[in-house]
DODRENLUM-428333 format. One record per residue (C-alpha): residue number from 1; residue in three letters; x, y, z. Coordinates in Angstrom, 1 decimal, padded with zeros to 4 digits. Each point is the difference from the previous one (the first is absolute). Last residue first. Layout:
DODRENLUM-428333
- NUM	ala	X	Y	Z
...
end
This chain:
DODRENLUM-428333
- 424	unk	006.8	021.9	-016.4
- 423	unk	-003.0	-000.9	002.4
- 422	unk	-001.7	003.4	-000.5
- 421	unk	000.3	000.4	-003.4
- 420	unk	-002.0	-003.6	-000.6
- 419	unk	-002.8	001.3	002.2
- 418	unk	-000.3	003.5	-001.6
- 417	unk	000.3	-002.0	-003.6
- 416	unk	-003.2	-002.1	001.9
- 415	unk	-001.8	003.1	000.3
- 414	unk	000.7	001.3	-003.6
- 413	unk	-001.2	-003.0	-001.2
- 412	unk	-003.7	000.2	001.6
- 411	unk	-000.1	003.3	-001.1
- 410	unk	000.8	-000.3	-003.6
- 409	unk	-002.0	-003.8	000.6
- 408	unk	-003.5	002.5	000.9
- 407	unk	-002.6	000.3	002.5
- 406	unk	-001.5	003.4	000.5
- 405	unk	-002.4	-000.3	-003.5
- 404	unk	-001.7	-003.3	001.6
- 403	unk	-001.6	002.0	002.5
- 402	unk	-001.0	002.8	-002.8
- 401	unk	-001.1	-003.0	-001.8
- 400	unk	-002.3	-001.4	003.3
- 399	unk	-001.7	003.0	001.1
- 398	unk	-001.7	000.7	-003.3
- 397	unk	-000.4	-003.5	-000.4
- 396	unk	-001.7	-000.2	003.5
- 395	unk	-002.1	002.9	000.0
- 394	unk	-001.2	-000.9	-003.8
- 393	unk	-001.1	-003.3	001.6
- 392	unk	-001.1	001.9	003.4
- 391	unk	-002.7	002.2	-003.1
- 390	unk	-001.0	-003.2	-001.6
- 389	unk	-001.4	-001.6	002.7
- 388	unk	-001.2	-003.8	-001.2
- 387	unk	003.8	-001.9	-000.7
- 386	unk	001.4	002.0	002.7
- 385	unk	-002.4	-000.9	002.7
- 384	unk	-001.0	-003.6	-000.6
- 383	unk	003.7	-000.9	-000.3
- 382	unk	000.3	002.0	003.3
- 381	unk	-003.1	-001.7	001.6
- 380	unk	001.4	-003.5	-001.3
- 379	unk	003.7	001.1	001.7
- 378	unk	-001.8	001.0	003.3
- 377	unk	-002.1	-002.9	000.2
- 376	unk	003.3	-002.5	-000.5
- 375	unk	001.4	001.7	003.3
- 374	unk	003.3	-001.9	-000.3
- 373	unk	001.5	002.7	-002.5
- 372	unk	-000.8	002.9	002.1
- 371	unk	-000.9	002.7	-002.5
- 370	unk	001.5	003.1	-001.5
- 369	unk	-001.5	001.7	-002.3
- 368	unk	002.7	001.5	-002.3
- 367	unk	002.2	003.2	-000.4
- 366	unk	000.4	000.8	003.5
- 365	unk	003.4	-001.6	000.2
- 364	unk	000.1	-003.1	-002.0
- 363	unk	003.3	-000.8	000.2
- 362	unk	000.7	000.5	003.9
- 361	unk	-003.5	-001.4	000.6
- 360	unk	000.9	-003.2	-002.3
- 359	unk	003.6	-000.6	002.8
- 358	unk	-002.0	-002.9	001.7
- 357	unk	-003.8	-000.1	000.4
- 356	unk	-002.7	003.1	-001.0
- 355	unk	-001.4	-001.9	-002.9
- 354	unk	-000.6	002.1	-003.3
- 353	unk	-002.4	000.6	-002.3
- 352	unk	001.5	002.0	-002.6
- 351	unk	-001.7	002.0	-002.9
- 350	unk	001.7	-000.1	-003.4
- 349	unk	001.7	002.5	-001.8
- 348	unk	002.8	-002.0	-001.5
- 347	unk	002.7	001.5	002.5
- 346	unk	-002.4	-000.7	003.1
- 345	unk	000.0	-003.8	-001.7
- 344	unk	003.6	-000.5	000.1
- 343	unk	000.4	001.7	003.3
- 342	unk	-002.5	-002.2	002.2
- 341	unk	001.7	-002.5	-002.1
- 340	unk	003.5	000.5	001.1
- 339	unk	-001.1	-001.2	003.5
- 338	unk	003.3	000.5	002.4
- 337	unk	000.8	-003.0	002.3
- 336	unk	-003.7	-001.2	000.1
- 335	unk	-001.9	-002.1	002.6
- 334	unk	-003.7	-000.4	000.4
- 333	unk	-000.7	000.8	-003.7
- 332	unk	-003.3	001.7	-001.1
- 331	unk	001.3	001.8	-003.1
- 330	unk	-003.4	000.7	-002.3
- 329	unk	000.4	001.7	-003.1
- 328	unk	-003.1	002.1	-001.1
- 327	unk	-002.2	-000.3	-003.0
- 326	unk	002.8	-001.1	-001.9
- 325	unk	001.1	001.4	-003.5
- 324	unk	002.8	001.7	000.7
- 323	unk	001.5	-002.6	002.0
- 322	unk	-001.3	-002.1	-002.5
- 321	unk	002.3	001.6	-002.8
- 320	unk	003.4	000.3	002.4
- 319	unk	-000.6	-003.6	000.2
- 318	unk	000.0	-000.4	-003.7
- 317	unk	003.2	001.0	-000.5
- 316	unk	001.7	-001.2	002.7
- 315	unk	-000.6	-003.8	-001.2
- 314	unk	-002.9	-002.2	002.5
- 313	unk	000.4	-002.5	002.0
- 312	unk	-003.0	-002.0	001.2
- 311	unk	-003.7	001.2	-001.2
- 310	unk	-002.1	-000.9	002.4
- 309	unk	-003.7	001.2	-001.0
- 308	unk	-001.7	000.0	004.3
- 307	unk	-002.4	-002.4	000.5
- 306	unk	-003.7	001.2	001.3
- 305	unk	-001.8	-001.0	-003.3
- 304	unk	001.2	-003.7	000.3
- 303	unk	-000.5	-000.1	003.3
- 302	unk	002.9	-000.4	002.2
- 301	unk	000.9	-003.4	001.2
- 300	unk	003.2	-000.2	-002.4
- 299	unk	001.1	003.4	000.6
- 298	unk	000.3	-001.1	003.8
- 297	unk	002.1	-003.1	-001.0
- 296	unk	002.4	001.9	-002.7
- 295	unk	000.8	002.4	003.0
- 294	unk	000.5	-002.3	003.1
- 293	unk	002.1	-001.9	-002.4
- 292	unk	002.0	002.7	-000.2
- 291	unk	003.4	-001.9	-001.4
- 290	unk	003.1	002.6	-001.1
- 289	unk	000.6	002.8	-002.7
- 288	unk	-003.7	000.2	-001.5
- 287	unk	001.1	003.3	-002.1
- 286	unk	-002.6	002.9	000.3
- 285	unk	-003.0	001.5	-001.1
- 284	unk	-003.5	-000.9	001.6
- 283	unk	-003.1	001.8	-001.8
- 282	unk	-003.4	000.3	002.4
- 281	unk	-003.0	001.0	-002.4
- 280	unk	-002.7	002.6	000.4
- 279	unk	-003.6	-000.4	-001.9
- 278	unk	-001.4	-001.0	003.2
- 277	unk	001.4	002.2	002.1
- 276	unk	-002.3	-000.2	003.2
- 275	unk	-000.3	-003.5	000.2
- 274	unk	003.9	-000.4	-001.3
- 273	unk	000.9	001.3	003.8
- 272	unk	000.0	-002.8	002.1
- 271	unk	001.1	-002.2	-003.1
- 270	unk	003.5	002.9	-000.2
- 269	unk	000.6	-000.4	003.7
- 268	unk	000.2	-003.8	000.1
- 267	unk	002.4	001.1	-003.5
- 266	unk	001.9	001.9	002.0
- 265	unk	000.3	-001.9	003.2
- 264	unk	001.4	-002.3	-002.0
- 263	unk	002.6	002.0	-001.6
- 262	unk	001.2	001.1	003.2
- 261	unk	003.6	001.1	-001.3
- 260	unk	001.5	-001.9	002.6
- 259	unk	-001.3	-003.1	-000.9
- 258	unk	001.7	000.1	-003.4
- 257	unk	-001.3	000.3	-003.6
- 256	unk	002.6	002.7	-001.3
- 255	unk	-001.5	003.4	-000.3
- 254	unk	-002.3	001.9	-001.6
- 253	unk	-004.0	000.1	000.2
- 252	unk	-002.2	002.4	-001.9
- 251	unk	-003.9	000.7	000.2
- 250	unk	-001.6	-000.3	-003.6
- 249	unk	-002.7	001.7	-002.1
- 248	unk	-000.9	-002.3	-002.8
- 247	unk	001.4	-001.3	-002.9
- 246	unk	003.1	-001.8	001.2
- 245	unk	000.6	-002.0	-002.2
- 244	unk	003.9	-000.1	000.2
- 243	unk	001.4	000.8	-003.3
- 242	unk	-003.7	002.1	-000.5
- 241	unk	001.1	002.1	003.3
- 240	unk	003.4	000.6	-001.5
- 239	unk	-001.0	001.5	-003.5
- 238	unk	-002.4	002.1	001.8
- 237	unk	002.5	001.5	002.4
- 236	unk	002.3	000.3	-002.5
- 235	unk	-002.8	001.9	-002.2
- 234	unk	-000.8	002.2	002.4
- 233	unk	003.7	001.2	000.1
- 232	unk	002.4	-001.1	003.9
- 231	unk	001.1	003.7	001.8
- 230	unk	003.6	-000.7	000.6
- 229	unk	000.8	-000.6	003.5
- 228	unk	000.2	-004.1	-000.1
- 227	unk	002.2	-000.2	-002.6
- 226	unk	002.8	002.0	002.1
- 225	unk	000.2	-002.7	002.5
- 224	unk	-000.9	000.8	003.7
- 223	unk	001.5	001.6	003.2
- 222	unk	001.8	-001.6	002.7
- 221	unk	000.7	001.3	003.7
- 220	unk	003.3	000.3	001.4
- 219	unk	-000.3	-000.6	003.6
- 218	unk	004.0	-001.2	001.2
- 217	unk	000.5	-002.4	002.9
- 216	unk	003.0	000.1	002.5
- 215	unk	-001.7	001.9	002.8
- 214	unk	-003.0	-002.2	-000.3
- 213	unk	002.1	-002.3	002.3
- 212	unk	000.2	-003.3	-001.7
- 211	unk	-001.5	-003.2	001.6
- 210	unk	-001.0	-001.6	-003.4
- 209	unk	-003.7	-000.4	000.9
- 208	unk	-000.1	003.8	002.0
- 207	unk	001.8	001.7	-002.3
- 206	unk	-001.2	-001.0	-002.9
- 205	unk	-003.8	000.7	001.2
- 204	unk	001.4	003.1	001.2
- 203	unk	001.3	001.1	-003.3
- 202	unk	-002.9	-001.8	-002.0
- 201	unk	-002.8	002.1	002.0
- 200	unk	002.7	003.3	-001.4
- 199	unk	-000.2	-000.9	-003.7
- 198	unk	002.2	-001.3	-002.2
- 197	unk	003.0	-001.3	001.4
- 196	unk	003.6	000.5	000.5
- 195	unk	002.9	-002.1	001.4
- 194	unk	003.3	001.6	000.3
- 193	unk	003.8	-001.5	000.0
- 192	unk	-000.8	-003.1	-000.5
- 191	unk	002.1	-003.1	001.2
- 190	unk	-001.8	-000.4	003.2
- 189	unk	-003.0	000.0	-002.1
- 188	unk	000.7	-003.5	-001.6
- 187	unk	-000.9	-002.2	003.5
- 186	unk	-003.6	002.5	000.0
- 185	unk	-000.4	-000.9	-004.2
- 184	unk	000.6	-004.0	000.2
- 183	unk	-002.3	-000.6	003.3
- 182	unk	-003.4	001.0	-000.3
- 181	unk	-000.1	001.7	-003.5
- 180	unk	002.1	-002.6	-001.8
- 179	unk	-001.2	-003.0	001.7
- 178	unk	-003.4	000.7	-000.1
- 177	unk	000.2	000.7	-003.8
- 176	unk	002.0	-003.3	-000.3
- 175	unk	-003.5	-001.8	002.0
- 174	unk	-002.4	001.7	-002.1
- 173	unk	-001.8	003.0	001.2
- 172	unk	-004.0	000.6	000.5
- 171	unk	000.7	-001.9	003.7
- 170	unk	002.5	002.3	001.0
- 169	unk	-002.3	003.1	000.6
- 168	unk	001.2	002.8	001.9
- 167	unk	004.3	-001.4	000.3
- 166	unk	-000.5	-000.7	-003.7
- 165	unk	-001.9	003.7	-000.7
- 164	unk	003.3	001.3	002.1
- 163	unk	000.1	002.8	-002.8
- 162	unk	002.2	001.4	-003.2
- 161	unk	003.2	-000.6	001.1
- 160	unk	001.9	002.7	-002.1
- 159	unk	003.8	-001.3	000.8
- 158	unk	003.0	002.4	000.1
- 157	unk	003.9	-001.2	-000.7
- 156	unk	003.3	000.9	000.3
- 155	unk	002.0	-003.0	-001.5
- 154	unk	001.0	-003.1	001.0
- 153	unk	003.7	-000.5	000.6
- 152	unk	000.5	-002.4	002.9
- 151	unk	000.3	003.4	002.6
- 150	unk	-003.2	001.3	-002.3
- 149	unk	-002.2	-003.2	001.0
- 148	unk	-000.9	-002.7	-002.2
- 147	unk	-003.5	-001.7	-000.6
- 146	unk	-001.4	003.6	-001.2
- 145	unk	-002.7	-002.7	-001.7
- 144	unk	-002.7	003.4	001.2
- 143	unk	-002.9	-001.6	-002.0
- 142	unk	-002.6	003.4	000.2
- 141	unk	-000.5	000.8	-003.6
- 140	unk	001.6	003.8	000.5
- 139	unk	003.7	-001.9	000.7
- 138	unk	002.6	003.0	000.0
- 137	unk	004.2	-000.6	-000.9
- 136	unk	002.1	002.4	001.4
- 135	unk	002.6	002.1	-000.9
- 134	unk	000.9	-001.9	-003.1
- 133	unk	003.7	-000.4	-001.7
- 132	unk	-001.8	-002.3	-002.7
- 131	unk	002.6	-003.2	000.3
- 130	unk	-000.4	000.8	003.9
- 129	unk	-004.2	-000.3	000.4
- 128	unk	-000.1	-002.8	-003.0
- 127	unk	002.5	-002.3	002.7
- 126	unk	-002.2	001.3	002.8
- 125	unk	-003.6	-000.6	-002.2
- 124	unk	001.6	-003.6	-000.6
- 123	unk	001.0	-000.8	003.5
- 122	unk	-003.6	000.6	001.5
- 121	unk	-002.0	-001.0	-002.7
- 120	unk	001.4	-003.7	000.0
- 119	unk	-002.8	-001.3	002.6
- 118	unk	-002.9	002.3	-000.1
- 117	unk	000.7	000.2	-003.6
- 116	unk	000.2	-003.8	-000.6
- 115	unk	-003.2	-000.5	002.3
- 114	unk	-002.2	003.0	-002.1
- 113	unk	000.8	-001.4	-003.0
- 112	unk	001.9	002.7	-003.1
- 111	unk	003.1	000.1	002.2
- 110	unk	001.5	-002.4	-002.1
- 109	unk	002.6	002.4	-001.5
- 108	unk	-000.6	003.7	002.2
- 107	unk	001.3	002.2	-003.2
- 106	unk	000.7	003.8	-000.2
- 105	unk	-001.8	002.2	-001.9
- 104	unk	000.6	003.9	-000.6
- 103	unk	-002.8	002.0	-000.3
- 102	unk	-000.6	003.4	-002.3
- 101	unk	000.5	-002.2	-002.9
- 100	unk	-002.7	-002.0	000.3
- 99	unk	-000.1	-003.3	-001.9
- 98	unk	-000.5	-002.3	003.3
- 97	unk	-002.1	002.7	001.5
- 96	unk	-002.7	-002.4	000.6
- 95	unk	000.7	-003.5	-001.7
- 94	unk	002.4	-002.1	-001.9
- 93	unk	003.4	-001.6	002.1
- 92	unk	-002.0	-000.5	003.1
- 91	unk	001.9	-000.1	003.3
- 90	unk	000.0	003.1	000.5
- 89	unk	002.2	002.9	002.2
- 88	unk	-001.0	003.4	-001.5
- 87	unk	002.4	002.7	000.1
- 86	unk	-000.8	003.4	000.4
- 85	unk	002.2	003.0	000.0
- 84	unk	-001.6	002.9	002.4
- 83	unk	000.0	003.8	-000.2
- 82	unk	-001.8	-000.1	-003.6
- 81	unk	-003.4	-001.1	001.3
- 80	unk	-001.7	-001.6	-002.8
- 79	unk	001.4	-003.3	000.8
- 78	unk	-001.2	-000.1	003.8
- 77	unk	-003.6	000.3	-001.9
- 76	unk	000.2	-002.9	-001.9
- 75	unk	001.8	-002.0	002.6
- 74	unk	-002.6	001.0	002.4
- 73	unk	-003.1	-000.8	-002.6
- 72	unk	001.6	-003.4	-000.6
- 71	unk	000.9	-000.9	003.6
- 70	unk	-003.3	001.0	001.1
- 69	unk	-001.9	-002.1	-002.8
- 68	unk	002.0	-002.7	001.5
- 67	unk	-001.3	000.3	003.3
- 66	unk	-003.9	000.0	-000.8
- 65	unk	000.3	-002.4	-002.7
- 64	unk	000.7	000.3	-003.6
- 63	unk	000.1	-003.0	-002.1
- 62	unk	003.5	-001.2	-000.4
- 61	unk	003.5	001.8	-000.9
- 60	unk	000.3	002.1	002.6
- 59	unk	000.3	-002.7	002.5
- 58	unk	002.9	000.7	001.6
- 57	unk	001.3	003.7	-001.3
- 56	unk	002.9	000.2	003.4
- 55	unk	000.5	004.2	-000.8
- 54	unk	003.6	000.4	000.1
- 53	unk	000.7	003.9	000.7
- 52	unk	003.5	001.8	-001.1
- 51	unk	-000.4	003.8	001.7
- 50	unk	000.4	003.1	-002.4
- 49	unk	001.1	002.8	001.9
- 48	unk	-001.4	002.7	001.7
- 47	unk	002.0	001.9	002.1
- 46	unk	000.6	000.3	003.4
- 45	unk	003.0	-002.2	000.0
- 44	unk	000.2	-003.8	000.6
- 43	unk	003.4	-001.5	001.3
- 42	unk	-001.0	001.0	003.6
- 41	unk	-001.8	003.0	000.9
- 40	unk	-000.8	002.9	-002.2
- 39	unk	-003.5	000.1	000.4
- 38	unk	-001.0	-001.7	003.1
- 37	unk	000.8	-004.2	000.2
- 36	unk	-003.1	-002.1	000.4
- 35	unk	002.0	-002.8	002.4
- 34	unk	-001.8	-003.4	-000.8
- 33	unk	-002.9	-001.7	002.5
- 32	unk	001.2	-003.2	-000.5
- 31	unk	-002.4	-003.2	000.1
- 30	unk	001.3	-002.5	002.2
- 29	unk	-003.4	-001.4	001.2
- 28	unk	-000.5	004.0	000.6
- 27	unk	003.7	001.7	001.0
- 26	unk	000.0	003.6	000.1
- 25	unk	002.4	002.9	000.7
- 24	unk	-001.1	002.7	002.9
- 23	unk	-001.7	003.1	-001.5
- 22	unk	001.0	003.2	-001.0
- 21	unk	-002.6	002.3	-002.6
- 20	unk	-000.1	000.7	-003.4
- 19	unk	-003.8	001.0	-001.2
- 18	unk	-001.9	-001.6	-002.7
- 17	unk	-003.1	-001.0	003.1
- 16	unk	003.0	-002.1	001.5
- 15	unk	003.3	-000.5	-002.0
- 14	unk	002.9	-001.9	001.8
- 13	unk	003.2	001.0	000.9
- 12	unk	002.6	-002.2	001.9
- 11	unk	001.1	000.0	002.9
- 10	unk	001.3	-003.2	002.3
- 9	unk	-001.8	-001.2	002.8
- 8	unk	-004.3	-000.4	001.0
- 7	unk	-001.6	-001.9	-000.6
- 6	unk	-000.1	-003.3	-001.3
- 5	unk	-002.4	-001.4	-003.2
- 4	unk	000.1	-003.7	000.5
- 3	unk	002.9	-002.4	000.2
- 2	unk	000.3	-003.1	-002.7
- 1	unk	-001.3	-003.2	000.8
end
């Protein structure tokens, strides 16, 4: 077992509300607390020069999940910044930013499976880390295989763990998943130089399961994709409803089919409801990563009129298209780490109904109606609500792309380059 955060001894600076102040140095499960040297200090000067970032790009190459689409809107916008070099650490040979010339690559060999890069990763990004000359490598998927510490050579390095989600809710993980979260990622962090997450509910859930002092742990929010902010043409929208049959008014559900994420209560709330909109129908969007059989039994039983149109997996393209499109998007998840949803469909101009659990309140702001997620009345009354009052629909669109306006990668990047500047 490795110590936990002691306090106090030596000095070192850390930032607290963007200011400098003193503090004692930090050990949490062996995580360091670095020195943030004051302009002019040490072998950095005040000014701004370029820094040489690895990005870890695991999993870029397959269909977009919540994680990976962070690392490829990061690495986009980390590119566009011209105070920071990026190189992207892969294991694929075609695939995102493979043929950009703004990104240097850098190859992981094998690292492709989730076992081999847990295992290998470690060495491989140190060996990539020195034949680049970088200051640090960052991990925005949320593996952390910093296997070897900086006295062994491994590099500087900061970890995005997304949420505790497998400390919350083991049960809707398989049994390498558990392992990773619950006992791979706390023994890595004692080689990582700062852990950041996405919301503040995540920090202290982080915290608390992984025995870190919140201290050590970063908030940089996340924003959405680009595609999702342009206003969609009649004729997309049309062109996307007929793909999908969907010719009547619909309430929107996204996300992966997990416990978590309440899908049943959804669609218990959704037949409770369907009384009173009878010409309304429930759409499910999202990839069916591990077993529900809780899910595929209760859909089963409904009737035949009361069962939600699940339509899997769908491309980007025609996401951003039923956003648009929807009714309203319902997010009724019991646990969340950020909720990039709530901010998808704000950006596409459609209402919200959103549960009050986990970090969603931080996203969501005043911009949706807010409901608690295991009060299945409340979410049919809101349903019922914002698919029949057109005024707190307008309310709640109106609300919800000027919410969506405030969160963008520019900003999101510029945080983390604030992050990375502080650690060199």
């Amino acid at each position: 077992m490795v110590d936990r955060l002691r306090l106090p001894r030596p000095t070192v600076l850390v930032r607290s509300n963007r200011q400098r102040h003193r503090c004692p140095r930090a050990r949490s499960r062996g995580l360091v607390v670095e020195a943030r040297r004051q302009l002019g200090g040490g072998r950095r000067s005040g000014l701004r020069h370029e820094m040489r970032i690895g990005i870890l790009g695991y999993g870029l190459d397959r269909p977009l999940s919540g994680v990976t689409r962070v690392g490829i809107e990061l690495t986009r916008a980390l590119a566009e910044r011209d105070d920071v070099e990026v190189t992207l650490l892969r294991a694929y040979r075609n695939g995102p930013f493979s043929d950009d010339p703004r990104i240097a690559g850098a190859r992981l060999p094998f690292c492709r499976l989730l076992p081999v890069l847990m295992a290998l990763g470690g060495p491989l990004i140190a060996a990539q880390a020195r034949r680049h000359r970088l200051d640090l490598v960052h991990d925005p998927i949320g593996i952390a295989p910093f296997t070897i510490p900086r006295r062994l050579g491994g590099p500087r390095a900061v970890a995005t763990i997304h949420d505790a989600i497998a400390f919350e809710y083991p049960d809707g993980y398989p049994l390498l998943n558990n392992v990773l979260h619950r006992r791979y990622i706390p023994w890595t962090l004692r080689n990582v130089d700062r852990v950041v997450t996405d919301s503040a509910h995540g920090r202290d859930a982080i915290a608390r399961h992984m025995r870190l002092d919140p201290l050590v742990i970063d908030v940089v929010p996340l924003a959405i994709a680009s595609h999702f902010t342009a206003t969609p043409s009649a004729g997309e929208i049309a062109r996307v409803r007929a793909s999908y049959g969907l010719e009547r008014p619909f309430l929107l559900f996204v996300g992966a089919f997990q416990a978590r994420k309440n899908v049943v209560g959804l669609i218990d709330a959704f037949a409770q409801a369907h009384p009173r909109l009878p010409d309304v129908d429930m759409v499910l969007v999202g990839p069916r990563q591990w077993s529900y059989p809780l899910l595929a039994e209760r859909l089963a039983a409904l009737d035949p009129d009361d069962r939600p149109r699940v339509l899997g997996y769908v491309p980007d393209a025609d996401l951003a298209a039923l956003y648009a499109a929807a009714t309203a998007v319902v997010v009724p998840s019991l646990f969340e780490g950020f909720g990039i949803p709530v901010l998808e469909a704000m950006a596409r101009g459609a209402p919200v109904i959103c549960s009050i659990a986990s970090s969603l309140p931080e996203v969501a702001g005043d911009a949706a109606l807010m409901v608690d997620p295991r009060d299945r009345d409340a979410i049919a009354n809101a349903m019922i609500r914002v698919a029949t009052d057109q005024t707190l629909a307008d309310d709640l669109r109106h609300r919800g792309l000027a919410r969506a306006a405030a969160f963008t990668w520019a900003e999101t990047a510029r945080r983390y380059v604030e992050i990375y500047r502080s650690l060199a």
